[in-house]
C-alpha positions as CSV (number, residue, x, y, z in Angstrom):
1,X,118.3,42.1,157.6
2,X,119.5,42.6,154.0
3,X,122.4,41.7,152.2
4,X,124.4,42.0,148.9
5,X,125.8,39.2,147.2
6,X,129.5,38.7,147.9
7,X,129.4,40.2,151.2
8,X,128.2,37.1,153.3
9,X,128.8,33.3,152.5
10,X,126.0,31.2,153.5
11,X,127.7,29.4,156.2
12,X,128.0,33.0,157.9
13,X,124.8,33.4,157.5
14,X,123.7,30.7,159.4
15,X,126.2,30.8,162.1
16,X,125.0,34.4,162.9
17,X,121.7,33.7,163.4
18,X,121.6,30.4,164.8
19,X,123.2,32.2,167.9
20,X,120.2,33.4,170.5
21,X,117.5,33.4,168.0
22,X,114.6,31.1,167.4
23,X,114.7,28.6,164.5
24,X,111.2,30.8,163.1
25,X,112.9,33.8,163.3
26,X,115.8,32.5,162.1
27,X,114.0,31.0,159.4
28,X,112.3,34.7,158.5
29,X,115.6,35.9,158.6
30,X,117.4,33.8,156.2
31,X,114.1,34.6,153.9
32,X,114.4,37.9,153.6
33,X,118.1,38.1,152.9
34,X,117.9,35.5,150.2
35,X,114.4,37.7,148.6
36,X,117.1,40.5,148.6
37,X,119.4,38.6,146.9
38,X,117.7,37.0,143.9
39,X,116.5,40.4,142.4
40,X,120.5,40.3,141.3
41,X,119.7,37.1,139.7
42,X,119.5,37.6,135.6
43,X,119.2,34.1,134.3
44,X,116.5,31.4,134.3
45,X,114.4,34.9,134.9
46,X,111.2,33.3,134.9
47,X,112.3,30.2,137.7
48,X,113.1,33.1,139.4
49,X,110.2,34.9,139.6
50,X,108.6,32.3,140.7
51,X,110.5,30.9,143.7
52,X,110.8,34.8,144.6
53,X,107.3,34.7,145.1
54,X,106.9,31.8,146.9
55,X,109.7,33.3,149.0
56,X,107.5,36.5,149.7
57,X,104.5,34.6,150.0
58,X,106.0,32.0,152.8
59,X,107.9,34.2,154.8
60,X,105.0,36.7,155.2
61,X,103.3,33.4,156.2
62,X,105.5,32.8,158.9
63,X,105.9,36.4,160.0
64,X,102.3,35.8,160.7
65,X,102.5,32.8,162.6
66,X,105.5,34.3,164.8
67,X,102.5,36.4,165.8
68,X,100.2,33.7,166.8
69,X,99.9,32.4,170.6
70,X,102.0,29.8,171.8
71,X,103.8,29.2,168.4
72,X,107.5,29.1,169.5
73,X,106.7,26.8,172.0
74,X,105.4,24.5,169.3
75,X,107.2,21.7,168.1
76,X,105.5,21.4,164.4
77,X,106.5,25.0,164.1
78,X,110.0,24.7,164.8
79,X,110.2,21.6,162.7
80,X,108.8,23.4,159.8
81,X,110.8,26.4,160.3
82,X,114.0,24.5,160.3
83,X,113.1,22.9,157.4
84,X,112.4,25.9,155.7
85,X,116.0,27.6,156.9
86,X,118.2,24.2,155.1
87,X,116.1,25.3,152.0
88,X,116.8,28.9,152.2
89,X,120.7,28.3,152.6
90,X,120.4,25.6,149.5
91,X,118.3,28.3,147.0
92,X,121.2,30.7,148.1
93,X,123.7,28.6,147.1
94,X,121.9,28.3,143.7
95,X,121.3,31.7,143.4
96,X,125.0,32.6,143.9
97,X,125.8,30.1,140.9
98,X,123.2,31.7,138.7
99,X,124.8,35.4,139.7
100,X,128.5,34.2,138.8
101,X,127.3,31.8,136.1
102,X,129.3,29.7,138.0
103,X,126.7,26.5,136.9
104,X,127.7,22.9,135.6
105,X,125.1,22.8,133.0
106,X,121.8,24.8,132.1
107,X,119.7,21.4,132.6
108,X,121.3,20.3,136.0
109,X,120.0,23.9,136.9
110,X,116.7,24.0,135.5
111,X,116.3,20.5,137.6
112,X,117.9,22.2,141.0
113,X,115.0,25.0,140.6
114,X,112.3,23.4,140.0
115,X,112.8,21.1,143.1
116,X,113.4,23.6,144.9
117,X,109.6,25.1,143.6
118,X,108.5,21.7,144.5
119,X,109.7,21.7,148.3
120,X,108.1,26.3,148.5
121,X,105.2,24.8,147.3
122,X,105.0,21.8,150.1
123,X,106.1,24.6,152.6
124,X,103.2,26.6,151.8
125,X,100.8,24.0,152.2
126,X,101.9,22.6,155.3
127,X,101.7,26.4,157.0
128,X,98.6,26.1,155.7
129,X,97.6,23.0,157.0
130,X,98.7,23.8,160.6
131,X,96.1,26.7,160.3
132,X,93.6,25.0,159.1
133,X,93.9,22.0,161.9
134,X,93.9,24.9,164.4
135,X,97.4,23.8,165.5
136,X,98.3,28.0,165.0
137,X,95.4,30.5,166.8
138,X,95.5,34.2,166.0
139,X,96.5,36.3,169.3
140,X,95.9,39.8,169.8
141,X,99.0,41.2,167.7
142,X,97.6,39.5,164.4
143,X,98.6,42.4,161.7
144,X,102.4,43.9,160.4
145,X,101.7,47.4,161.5
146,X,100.2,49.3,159.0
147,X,102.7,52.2,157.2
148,X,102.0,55.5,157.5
149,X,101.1,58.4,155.4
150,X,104.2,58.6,152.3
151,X,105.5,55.0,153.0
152,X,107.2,54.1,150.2
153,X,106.9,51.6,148.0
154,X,108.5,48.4,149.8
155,X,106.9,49.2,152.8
156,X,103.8,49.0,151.0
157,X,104.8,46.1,149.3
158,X,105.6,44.1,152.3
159,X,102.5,45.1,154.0
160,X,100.4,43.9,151.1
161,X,102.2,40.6,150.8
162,X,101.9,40.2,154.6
163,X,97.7,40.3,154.4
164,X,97.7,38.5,150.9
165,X,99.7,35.4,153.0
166,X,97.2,35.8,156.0
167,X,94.0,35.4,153.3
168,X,95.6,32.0,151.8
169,X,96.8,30.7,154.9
170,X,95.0,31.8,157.8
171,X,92.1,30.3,159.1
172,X,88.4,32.4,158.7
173,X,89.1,34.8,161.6
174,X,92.4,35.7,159.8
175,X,91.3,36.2,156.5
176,X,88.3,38.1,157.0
177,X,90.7,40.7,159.0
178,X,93.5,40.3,156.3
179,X,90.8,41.3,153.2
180,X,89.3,44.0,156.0
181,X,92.7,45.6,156.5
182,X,93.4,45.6,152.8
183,X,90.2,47.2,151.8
184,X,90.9,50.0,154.5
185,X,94.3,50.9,152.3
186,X,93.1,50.5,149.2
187,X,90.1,52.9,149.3
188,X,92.3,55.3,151.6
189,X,95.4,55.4,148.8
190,X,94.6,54.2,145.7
191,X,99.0,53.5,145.1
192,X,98.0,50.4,147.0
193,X,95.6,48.9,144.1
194,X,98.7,49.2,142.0
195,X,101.1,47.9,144.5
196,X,98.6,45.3,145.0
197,X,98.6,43.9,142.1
198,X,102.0,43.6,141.2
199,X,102.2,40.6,144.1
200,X,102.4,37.7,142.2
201,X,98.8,35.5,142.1
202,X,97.3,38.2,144.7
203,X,93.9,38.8,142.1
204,X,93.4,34.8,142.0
205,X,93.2,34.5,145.7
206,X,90.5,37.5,146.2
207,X,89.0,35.9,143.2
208,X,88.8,32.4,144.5
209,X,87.8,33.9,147.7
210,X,84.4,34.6,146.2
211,X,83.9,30.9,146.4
212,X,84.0,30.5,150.5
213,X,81.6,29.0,152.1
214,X,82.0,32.0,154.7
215,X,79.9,34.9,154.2
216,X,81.9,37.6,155.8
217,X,84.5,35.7,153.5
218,X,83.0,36.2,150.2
219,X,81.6,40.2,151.2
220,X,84.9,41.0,152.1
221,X,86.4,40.0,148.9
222,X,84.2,41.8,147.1
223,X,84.5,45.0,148.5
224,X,88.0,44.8,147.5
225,X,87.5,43.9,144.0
226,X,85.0,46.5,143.4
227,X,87.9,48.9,144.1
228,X,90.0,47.4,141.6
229,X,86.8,47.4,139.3
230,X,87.0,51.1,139.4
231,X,90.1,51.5,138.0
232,X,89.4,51.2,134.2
233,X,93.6,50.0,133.5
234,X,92.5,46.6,136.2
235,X,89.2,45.6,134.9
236,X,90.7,43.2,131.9
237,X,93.0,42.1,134.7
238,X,89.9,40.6,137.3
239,X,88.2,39.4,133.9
240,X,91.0,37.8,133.4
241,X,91.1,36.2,136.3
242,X,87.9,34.5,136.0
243,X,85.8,37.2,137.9
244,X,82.7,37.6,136.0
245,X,81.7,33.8,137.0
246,X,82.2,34.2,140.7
247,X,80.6,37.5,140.8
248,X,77.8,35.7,139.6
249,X,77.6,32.8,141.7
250,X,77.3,35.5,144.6
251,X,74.6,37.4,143.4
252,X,72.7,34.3,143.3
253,X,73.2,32.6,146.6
254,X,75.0,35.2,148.5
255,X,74.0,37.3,151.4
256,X,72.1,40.4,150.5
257,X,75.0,42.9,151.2
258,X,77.3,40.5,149.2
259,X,74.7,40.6,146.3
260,X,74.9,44.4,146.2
261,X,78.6,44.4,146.5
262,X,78.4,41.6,143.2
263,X,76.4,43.6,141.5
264,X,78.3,47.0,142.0
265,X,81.4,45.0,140.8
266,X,79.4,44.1,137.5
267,X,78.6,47.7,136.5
268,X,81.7,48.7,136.6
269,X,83.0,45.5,134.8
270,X,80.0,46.2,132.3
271,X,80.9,49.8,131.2
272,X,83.5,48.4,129.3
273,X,80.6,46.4,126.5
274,X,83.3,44.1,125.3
275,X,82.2,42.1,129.1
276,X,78.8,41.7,128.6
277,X,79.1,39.2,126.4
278,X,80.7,37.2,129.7
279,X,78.3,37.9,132.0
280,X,76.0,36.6,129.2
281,X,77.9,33.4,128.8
282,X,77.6,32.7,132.4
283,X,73.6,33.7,133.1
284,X,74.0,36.5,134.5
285,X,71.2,38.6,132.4
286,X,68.8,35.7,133.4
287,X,70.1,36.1,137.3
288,X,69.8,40.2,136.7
289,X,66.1,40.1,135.1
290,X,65.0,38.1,138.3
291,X,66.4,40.6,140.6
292,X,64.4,43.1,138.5
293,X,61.2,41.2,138.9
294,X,61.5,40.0,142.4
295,X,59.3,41.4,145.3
296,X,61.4,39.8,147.8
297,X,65.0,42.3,146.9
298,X,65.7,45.1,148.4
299,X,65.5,48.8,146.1
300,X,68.6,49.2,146.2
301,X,69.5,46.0,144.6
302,X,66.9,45.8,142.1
303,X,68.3,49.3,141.2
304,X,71.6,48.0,140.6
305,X,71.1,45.4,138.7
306,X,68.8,47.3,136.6
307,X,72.0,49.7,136.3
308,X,73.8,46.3,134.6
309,X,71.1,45.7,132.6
310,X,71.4,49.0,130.6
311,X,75.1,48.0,130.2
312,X,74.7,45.3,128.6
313,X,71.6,46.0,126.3
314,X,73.9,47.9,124.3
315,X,74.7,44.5,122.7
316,X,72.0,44.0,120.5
317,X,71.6,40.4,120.6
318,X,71.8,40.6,124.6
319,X,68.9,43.5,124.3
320,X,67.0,41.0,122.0
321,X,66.8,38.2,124.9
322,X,66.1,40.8,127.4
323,X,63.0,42.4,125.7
324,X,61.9,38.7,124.4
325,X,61.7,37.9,128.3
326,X,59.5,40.4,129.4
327,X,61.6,43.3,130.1
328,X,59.9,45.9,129.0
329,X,56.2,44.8,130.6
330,X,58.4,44.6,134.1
331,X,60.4,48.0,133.7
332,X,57.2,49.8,133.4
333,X,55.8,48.4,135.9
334,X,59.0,49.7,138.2
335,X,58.3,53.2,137.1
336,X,55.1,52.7,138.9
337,X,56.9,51.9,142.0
338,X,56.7,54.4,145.6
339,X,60.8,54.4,145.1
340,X,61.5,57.4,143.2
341,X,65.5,56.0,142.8
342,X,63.9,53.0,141.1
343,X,61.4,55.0,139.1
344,X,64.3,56.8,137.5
345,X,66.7,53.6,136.6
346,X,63.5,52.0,135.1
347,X,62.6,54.9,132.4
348,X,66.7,55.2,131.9
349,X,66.3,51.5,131.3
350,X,63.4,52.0,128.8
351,X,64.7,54.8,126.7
352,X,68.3,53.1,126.6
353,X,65.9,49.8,124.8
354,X,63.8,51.8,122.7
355,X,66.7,54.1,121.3
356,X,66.9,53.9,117.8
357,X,64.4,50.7,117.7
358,X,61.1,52.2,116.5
359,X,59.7,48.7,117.6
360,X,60.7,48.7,121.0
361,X,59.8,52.1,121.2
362,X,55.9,51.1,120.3
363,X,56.1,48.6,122.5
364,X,56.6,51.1,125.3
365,X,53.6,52.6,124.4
366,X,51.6,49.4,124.1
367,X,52.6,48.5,127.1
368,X,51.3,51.6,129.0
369,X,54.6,53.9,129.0
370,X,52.5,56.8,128.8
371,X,50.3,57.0,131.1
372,X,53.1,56.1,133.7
373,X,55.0,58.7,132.4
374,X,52.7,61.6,132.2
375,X,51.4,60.7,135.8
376,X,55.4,61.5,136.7
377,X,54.6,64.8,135.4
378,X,51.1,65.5,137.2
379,X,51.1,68.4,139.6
380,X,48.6,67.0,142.0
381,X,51.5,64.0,142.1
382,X,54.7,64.9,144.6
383,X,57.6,63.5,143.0
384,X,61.1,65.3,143.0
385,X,62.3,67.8,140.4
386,X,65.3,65.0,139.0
387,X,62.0,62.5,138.8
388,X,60.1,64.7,136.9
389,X,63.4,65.8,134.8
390,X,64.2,62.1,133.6
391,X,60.2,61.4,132.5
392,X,60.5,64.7,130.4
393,X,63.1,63.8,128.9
394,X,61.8,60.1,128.5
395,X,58.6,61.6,126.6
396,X,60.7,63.8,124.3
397,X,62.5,60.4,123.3
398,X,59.7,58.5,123.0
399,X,56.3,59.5,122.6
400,X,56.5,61.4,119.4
401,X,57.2,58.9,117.2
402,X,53.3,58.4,115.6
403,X,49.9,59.6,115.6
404,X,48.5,57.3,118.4
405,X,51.5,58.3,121.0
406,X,50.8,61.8,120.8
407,X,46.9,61.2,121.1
408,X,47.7,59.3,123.9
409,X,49.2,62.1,125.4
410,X,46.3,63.9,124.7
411,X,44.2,61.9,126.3
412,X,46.3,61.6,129.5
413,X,45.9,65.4,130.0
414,X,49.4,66.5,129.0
415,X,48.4,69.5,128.1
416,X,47.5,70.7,131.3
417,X,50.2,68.9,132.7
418,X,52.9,71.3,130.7
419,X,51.2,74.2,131.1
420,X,51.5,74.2,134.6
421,X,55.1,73.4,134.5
422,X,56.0,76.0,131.5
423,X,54.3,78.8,134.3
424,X,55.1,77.4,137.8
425,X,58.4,74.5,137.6
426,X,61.6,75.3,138.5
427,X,63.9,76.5,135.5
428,X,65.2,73.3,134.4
429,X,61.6,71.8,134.4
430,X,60.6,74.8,132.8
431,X,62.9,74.5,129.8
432,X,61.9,70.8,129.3
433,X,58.5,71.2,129.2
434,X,58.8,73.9,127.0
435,X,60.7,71.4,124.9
436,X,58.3,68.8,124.9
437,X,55.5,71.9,124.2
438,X,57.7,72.6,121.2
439,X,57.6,69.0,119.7
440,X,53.8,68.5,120.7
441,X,52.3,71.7,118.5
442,X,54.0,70.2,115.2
443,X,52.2,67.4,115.5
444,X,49.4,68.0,114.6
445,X,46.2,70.6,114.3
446,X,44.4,68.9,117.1
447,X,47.5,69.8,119.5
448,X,47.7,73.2,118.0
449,X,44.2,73.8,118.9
450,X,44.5,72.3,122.6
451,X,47.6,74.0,123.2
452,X,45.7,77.1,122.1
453,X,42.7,76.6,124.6
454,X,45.2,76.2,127.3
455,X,46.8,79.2,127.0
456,X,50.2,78.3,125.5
457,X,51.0,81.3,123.4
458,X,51.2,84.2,126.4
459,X,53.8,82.2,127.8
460,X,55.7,81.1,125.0
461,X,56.0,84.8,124.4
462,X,57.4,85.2,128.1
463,X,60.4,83.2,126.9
464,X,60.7,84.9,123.5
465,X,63.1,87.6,125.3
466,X,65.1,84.7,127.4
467,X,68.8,85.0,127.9
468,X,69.0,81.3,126.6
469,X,69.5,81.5,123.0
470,X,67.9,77.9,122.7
471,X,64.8,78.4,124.7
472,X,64.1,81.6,122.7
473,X,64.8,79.5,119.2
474,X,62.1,77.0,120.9
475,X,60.1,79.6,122.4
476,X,59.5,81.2,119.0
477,X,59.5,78.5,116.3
478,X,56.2,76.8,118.4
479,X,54.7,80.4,118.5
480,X,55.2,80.5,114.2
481,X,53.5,76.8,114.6
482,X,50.8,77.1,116.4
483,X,49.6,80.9,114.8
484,X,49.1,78.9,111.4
485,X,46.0,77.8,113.1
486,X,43.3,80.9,112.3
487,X,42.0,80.4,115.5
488,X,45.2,81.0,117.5
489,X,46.0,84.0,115.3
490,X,43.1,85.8,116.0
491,X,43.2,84.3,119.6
492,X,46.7,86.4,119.7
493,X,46.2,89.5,118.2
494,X,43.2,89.9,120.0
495,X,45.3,90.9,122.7
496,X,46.7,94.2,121.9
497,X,50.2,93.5,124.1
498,X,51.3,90.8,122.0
499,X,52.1,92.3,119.4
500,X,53.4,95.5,120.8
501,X,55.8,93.1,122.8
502,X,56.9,91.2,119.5
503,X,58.1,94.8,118.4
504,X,59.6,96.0,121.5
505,X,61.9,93.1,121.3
506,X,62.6,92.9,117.5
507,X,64.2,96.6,118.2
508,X,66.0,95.3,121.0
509,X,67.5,92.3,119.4
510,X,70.3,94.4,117.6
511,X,73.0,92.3,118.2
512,X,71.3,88.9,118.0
513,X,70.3,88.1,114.5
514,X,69.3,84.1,115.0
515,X,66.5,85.4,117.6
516,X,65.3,88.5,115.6
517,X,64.9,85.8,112.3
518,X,62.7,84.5,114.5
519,X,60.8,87.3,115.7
520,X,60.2,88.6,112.2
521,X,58.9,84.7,111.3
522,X,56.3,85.2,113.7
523,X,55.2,88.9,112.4
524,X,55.1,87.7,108.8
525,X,52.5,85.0,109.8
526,X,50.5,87.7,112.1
527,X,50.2,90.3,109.3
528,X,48.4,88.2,107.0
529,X,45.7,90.1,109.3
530,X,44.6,93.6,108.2
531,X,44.7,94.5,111.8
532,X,47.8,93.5,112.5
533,X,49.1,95.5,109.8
534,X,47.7,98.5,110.6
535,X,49.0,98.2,114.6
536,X,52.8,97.6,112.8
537,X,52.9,100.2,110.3
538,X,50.8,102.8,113.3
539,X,53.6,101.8,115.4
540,X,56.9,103.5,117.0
541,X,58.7,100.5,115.6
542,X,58.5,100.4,111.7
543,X,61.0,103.0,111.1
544,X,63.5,100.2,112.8
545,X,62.3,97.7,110.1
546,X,62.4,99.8,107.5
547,X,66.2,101.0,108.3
548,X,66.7,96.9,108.6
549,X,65.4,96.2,105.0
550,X,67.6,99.0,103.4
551,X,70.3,97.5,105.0
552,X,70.0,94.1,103.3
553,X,68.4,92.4,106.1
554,X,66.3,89.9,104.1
555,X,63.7,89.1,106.8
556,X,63.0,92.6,107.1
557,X,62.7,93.1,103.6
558,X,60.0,90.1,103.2
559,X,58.2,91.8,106.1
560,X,58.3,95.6,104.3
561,X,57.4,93.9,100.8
562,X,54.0,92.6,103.1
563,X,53.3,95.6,104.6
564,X,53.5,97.3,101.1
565,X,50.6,96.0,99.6
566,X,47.6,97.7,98.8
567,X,46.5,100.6,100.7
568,X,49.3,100.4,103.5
569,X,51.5,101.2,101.2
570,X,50.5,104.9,100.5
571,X,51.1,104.7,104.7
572,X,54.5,103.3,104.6
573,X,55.9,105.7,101.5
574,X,54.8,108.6,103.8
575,X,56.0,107.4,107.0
576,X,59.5,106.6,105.2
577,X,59.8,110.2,103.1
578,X,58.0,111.9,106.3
C-alpha cells in the first residue's frame, strides 16, 4: 500500500487496517506507507535518513517473520507488532509536521526524532532477540520472491533490503540463505552491487559477518564481498568499512574454501597499491609468506596468496620485509614444484622482486634461479608451452645482468636448450628463444663461439626473411654479432648457400629498408673475406647494389666502396660500364 501525504490522515489509516487484518500485517502495512511518505520529508534530512532506514530495515524484518511457522499465533509477535504500529502512526504524525513546517520549535523536534530512533533501534533488537531465542523458526516460504529479468529498481531495492534484514536478524539457517540468495543476484546482474550498496549499513553487516563463528557464515560473506571487490568504484568503500582486517582473520583460522575466498578478495583489494600498506598494518604479508611456505595448503591457495604478494611488493618497504624473510629462497623453491600453475606465479613473483633491483636480481641467481629456470626450458622435460613462455621470459629479465649469470647458463646447457627450441617450439617459443639467443651472443666471445658450435647461424638466417619485422631485426643483428668471431665467419661462408640467400633477399627487400640495413650489415662484415667478395661481385645480384649506391643508399654505398678495393675493382668498373 502507498500513499501521498494529504490524502489519508493517520487515524484513517489505522481504522482501515485494523479491520480483518493481523496486527503484523497491519504493522507491515502502516511501515510501508509511512517509508513512502518520508522521501517528501525536506527538513532535519539527515534524522530522516536514518529512521527511513530503520524503517526499511524493520519492516523487511517483519515481512520475514510473517513468513515463519506459527508466528501469528504467537503472542510476543503480536505484542511487538502492535507496538511497532502506535510508533509508525506517531513518526507519521511527525513527519506530517516536518512536511508542512507545521513544528513548535526546531529543538522540541530534534528531541521527537531522536526518540523515536531510540524506540527503531529497541524494535530491531527485540526481532532480533526472538530469533536468536528460537521463539521465530524459518518455514518453507523463507525468501520475498526473487524479481525477474528487467525489474526495476524498487523491486530490486526491496528485495535487497529484504535478505540484508534476514542476515542481521535471522538465526544461522536464515542468514546463510539470505547471503546465498544475494550472491546468486549479484553475480547474475551486476545493477544489484549498486543497488546493494546504496541500503543504508548493508557493507558493515557482510563485513561483520566475516567475524561469525559459523563457517558457512563467514564463506558466504565472502563470496559476496569478492563481487564487490571487483568492481574497482567499491573497493575504497569495503576498505572503508574495515574489510582488510577481517579478511585477514579468515585466512588465518578459516576453513580452506573461506581462505581462498579471503585471499581472492585481497587481490583484488591489492591492485589498487594504496591497500597494501593495510594489509601490512594488520599482518597480512606475515599470514601470506606462511601460506607460501606451508606444505600443509592446497596449490591453489598458495597460488593465490603468492598472487597478493606480487601486489604488494610494489611498495618497496613491504618488498624489503618480504625478501629479508626468506622470500626469495622459498619462491624458488616453488618453481621447482610438480604444479605447473604454481611454477608460473613463483617466477612472476621473482622477476616482479628483482625488477630494477640489481641486488635482488643476484640473489636470484645465488640462490639457484638458474638452474631452475633453464630445466623449465629442457626438452627431455614436459612442461606446457605458457610454462616454458614465462621462464623465457624470466631469463631475458634476469640472467643477463653479469658475467657469472651468463656462464651459469652456459654451464646448465642453455645452448642446447635454445637451439632446439629456435628449430622445433612452437612460434611463440620460437620467437623468445630467439630473443634470449639474441642477448646471449653479445655477451661475450665464449657464447659466440658455443652458439657457433651449435649451429646457431643457419637458423638465424631462416628468420632473416620473416614476416615479423622484429624477429628479422633480431634475427640479423645476432648474425652481425656472432660473424665478428673469425671462426663463425669462415664457419658461414664455407657454406656456399648462405651467402647466395643473403643476396636473394637484399633484392627482395625493396620496400623494407630497416631489414635490408640489416642485411647489408651482415655482408659488410662477410666481405672482409676475399672469397666472399669474389661470390658478391660474380653474382646476379651486384648490379642491384650498385643501382642502390647511385641512388644515395648509404649502406649500399659503404658495401660498393668495399668491394672497390684493389683488384675487384677493375671487376666491378666492367660489370658497371658492361
Amino acid at each position: 500500500m502507498r500513499t501521498t501525504m494529504g490524502d489519508e490522515k493517520p487515524d484513517q489509516v489505522s481504522t482501515e487496517l485494523s479491520a480483518g487484518m493481523s496486527s503484523l500485517r497491519r504493522a507491515i502495512e502502516t511501515l510501508s506507507s509511512l517509508i513512502s511518505v518520508s522521501h517528501s520529508v525536506k527538513v532535519f534530512a539527515a534524522k530522516w535518513q536514518s529512521i527511513r532506514g530503520k524503517l526499511e530495515e524493520l519492516n523487511a524484518g517483519l515481512i520475514a517473520t510473517e513468513h515463519c511457522e506459527y508466528s501469528s499465533e504467537n503472542p510476543a509477535v503480536a505484542g511487538l507488532a502492535s507496538a511497532i504500529f502506535i510508533t509508525a502512526n506517531e513518526s507519521y504524525n511527525l513527519a506530517r509536521r516536518c512536511v508542512d513546517l507545521s513544528y513548535s520549535g526546531k529543538l522540541l523536534m530534534q528531541s521527537d526524532l531522536n526518540v523515536i530512533l531510540t524506540k527503531l533501534d529497541r524494535f530491531l533488537k527485540d526481532l532480533s532477540d526472538m530469533y536468536t531465542a528460537g521463539i521465530l523458526t524459518h518455514g518453507y516460504a523463507l525468501v520475498v520472491l526473487k524479481p525477474g529479468p528487467g525489474a526495476c529498481k524498487d523491486d530490486m531495492r526491496f528485495y535487497v533490503g529484504d535478505l540484508w534484514t534476514r542476515m542481521k536478524v535471522g538465526d544461522t539457517e536464515m542468514k546463510r540463505q539470505a547471503l546465498v540468495n544475494l550472491y546468486e543476484v549479484v553475480v547474475e546482474d551486476e545493477k544489484y552491487v549498486k543497488v546493494m550498496l546504496e541500503v543504508d549499513d548493508v557493507v558493515n553487516v557482510l563485513v561483520s559477518s566475516l567475524d561469525s563463528p559459523e563457517t558457512e557464515i563467514q564463506e558466504e560473506s565472502a563470496k559476496v564481498i569478492s563481487v564487490i571487490a571487483g568492481f574497482e568504484s567499491y573497493k575504497g568503500i569495503l576498505v572503508g568499512a574495515g574489510v582488510i582486517y577481517p579478511l585477514i582473520r579468515v585466512l588465518e583460522c578459516g576453513s580452506v574454501l573461506g581462505k581462498e575466498i579471503a585471499v581472492r578478495c585481497l587481490k583484488k583489494l591489492t591492485e589498487n597499491s594504496d591497500n597494501a600498506w593495510s594489509v601490512s598494518a594488520h599482518g597480512g604479508v606475515t599470514t601470506l609468506l606462511k601460506i607460501c611456505a606451508g606444505v600443509d595448503f592446497r596449490g591453489e591457495l598458495v597460488g593465490l596468496a603468492c598472487g597478493v604478494l606480487i601486489n604488494l611488493i610494489g611498495v618497496e618497504e613491504i618488498k624489503r620485509f618480504v625478501v629479508e624473510e626468506g622470500a626469495i629462497s622459498m619462491y624458488i623453491k616453488l618453481a621447482r614444484s610438480k604444479n605447473e600453475e604454481l611454477q608460473r606465479i613463483a617466477i612472476e613473483f621473482l622477476q616482479s622482486a628483482a625488477f630494477g633491483d640489481d641486488s635482488i636480481r643476484e640473489m636470484v641467481i645465488r640462490e639457484g634461479g638458474i638452474p631452475t629456470l633453464v630445466r623449465i626450458i629442457d626438452p627431455e622435460w614436459s612442461y606446457s608451452l605458457k610454462t616454458r613462455e614465462i621462464a623465457l621470459k624470466a631469463i631475458e629479465n634476469l640472467c643477463f645482468s653479469s658475467k657469472s649469470a651468463v656462464k651459469g647458463l652456459m654451464d646448465n646447457g642453455f645452448v642446447d636448450h635454445i637451439i632446439y627450441l629456435i628449430r622445433y617450439g612452437e612460434v611463440s617459443v620460437q620467437e623468445l628463444a630467439l630473443k634470449v639467443a639474441y642477448r646471449l651472443c653479445g655477451t661475450s666471445e665464449e657464447a659466440k663461439k658455443a652458439m657457433g658450435d651449435a649451429g646457431f647461424m643457419p637458423e638465424l638466417v631462416k628468420f632473416l626473411n620473416a614476416k615479423s619485422f622484429e624477429v628479422r631485426e633480431m634475427a640479423s643483428e645476432a648474425l652481425s654479432c656472432m660473424i665478428l668471431l673469425p671462426k663463425n665467419r669462415k664457419r658461414f661462408v664455407q657454406d656456399d648457400r648462405n651467402v647466395g640467400l643473403l643476396l636473394e633477399m637484399l633484392d627482395s627487400q625493396e620496400g623494407y629498408s630497416g631489414s635490408r640495413s640489416f642485411l647489408f650489415s651482415i655482408l659488410m662484415s662477410l666481405s672482409s673475406c676475399k672469397s666472399v667478395k669474389r661470390k658478391i661481385v660474380n653474382s646476379g645480384y651486384l648490379r642491384n647494389i650498385e643501382e642502390l649506391a647511385q641512388a644515395g643508399v648509404s649502406d649500399a654505398k659503404r658495401l660498393v666502396k668495399k668491394l672497390s678495393t684493389n683488384r675487384f675493382r677493375i671487376m666491378l668498373s666492367g660489370i658497371w660500364h658492361s
